[in-house]
N, C-alpha and C positions, 0 to 999 in steps of 0.2 A: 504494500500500500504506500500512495505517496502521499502524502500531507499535502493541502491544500493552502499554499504561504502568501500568494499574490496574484493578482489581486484581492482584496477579501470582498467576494459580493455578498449584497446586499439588498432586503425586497422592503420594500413597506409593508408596512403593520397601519392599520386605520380599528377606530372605536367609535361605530354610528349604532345610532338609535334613532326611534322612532319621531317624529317630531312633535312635540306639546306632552312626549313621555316624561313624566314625574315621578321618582321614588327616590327615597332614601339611600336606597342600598347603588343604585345607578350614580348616584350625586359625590357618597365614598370612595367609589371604583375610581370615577374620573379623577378625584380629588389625588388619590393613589398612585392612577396613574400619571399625573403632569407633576406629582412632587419626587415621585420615582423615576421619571427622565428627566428630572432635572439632575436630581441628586448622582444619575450614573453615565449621564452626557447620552444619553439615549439617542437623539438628536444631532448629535455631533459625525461631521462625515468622516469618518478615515483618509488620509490623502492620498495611502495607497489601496481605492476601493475601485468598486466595480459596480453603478447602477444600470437597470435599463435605460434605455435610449429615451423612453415614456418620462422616466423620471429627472432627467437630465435636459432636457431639450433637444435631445440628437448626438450630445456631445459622449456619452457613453464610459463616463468617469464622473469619480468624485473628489 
C-alpha cells in the first residue's frame, strides 16, 4: 500500500435543514458545529490540497 501524501483532497461537508425548522437540539448541533471548526480550522485550506474544479472555480487546487 502506498500512502496517500499529496495532494490531500478534499470534498465538502454542508448542514441544511429545513426552512422555518425550529428545535432545540438543531440550534446545539449548529452551535457545535461552527464553534468546532472554529476551534480545529475546519475551514482552513491546506496549501498542499486538492479540491474539485466545482469548488474552486476551475482552478482545481487549494
Amino acid at each position: 500500500k502506498r500512502p496517500l501524501v499529496a495532494p490531500v483532497p478534499l470534498s465538502p461537508l454542508s448542514m441544511v435543514w429545513r426552512e422555518g425548522f425550529r428545535h432545540p437540539g438543531l440550534d446545539a448541533l449548529h452551535r457545535a458545529a461552527t464553534a468546532l471548526g472554529a476551534e480545529h480550522g475546519w475551514l482552513d485550506v491546506p496549501p498542499a490540497s486538492w479540491r474539485p474544479a466545482a469548488l474552486t472555480g476551475g482552478l482545481g487546487g487549494g
